[in-house]
Each structure stands twice: as structure tokens, then as C-alpha cells.
C-alpha positions as CSV (number, residue, x, y, z in Angstrom):
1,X,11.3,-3.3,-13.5
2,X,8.4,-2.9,-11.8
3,X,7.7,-0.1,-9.4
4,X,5.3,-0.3,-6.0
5,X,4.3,1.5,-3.1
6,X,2.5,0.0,0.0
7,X,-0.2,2.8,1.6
8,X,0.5,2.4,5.6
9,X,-2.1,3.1,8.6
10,X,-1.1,5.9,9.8
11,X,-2.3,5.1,13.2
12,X,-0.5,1.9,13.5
13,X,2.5,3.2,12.1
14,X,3.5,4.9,15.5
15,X,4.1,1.8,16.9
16,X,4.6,-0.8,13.5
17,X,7.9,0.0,11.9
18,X,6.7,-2.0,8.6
19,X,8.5,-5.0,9.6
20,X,6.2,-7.6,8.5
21,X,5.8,-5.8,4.8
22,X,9.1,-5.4,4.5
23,X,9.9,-9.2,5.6
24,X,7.4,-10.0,2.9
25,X,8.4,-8.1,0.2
26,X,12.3,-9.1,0.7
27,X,11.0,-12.8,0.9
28,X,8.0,-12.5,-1.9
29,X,5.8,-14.2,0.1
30,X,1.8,-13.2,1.0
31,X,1.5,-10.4,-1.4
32,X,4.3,-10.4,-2.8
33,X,4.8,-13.9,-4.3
34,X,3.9,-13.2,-8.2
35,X,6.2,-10.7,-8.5
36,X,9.8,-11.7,-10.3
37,X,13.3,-10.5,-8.9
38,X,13.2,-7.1,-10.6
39,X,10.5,-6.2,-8.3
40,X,11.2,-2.3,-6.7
41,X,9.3,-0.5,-4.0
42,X,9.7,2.3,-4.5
43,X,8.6,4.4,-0.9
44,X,5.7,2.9,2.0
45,X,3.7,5.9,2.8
46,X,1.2,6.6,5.4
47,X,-2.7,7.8,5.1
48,X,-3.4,11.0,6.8
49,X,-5.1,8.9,9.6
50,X,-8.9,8.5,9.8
51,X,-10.3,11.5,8.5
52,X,-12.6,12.5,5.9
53,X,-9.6,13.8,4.1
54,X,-7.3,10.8,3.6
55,X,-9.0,9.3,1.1
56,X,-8.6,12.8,-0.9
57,X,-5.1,13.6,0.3
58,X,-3.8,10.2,-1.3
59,X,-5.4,10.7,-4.6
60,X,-3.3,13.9,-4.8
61,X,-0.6,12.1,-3.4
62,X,-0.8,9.4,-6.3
63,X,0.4,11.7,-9.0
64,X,4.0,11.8,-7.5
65,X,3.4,8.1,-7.0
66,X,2.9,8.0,-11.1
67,X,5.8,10.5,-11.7
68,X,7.7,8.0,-9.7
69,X,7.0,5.5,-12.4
70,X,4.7,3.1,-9.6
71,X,2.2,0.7,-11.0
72,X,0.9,-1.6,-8.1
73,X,-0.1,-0.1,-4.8
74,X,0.0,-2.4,-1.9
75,X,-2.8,-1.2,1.0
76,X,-1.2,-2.8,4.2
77,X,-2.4,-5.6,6.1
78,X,-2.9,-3.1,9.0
79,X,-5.2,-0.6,6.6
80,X,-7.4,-3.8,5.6
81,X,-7.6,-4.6,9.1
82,X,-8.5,-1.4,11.1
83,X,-9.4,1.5,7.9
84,X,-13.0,2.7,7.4
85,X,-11.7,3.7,4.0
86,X,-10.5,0.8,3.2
87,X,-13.1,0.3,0.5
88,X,-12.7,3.6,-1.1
89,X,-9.2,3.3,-1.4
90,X,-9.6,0.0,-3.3
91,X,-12.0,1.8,-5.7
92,X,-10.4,5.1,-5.8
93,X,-7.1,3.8,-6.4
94,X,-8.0,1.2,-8.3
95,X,-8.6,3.9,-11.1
96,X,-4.9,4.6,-11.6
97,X,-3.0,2.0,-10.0
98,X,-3.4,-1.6,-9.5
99,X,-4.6,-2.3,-6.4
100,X,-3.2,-5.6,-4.0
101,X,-5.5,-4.9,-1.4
102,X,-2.9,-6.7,1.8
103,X,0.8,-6.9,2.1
104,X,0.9,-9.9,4.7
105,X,-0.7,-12.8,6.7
106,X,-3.4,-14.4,5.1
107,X,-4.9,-13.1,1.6
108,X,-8.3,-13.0,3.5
């Protein structure tokens, strides 16, 4: 089976409740539509909001992620759309994890 996270906005989080990853990931559509049935995600967790640090703070954070046996991290449609970082979280994370850089809406 394979295991995912999806990285959140932090900032949009306080008033986004994940609905439209969820609804996609349930459905495997968007982002989600190569994946089989034994698809897991395993937890959605926020950035540390938009601060020099967030970048940093997930890279720690990603060695739970591993111990938690995830291979793909989904960044969320809300991080592509409004994150500085966005960028360096690809590459950063890309390192360790595979990287789908939306969760839905269009792939662009």
C-alpha cells in the first residue's frame, strides 16, 4: 500500500477544512487519479506559515513522515497557489519524497 501526506497552508487552513483534497483523494481525481485502491494518506499537515523557518521545520518534520512509511507528498493546491516557498519545498522535498506538486483543480 502506498502511503501519502498532503503539506497544507497553514494560513488558509484557518478557514479551509481540506474539503477539496479530501473530496479528491476519496474520488482519485486531479492528483490523485494514478494512484490504485490501496492508496493511504496517511496525515495532511500544515507549514509553519510564511516564515523563513517553514521550509526548515518540514524537513525535520519529514523524518516522522518516513518513519510513518510515506512516499509521495502532496503540496496542496492552496500552497501552490499563495506559498513563497513553494519552490523550495518542491526541491527540498523532492530529495526524500516524491513530490505531486497540487492536490486539486487544474494540474496547472
Amino acid at each position: 500500500m502506498k502511503k501519502i501526506a498532503v503539506l497544507r497552508c497553514f494560513k488558509v487552513s484557518s478557514k479551509c477544512a481540506g474539503s477539496g483534497c479530501i473530496k479528491a483523494f476519496n474520488n482519485k481525481t486531479a492528483s490523485f487519479n494514478d494512484y490504485d485502491a490501496t492508496l493511504d494518506m496517511v496525515m495532511q499537515i500544515p507549514c509553519s506559515g510564511c516564515n523563513a523557518d517553514s521550509l526548515k521545520e518540514m524537513l525535520n518534520s519529514s523524518e516522522k513522515l518516513k518513519k510513518q512509511g510515506v512516499s509521495s507528498i502532496h503540496l496542496s493546491t492552496c500552497i501552490r497557489a499563495t506559498c513563497p516557498y513553494y519552490d523550495e519545498f518542491v526541491k527540498e522535498l523532492s530529495k526524500g519524497f516524491e513530490v505531486v506538486g497540487y492536490t486539486h483543480g487544474s494540474e496547472k
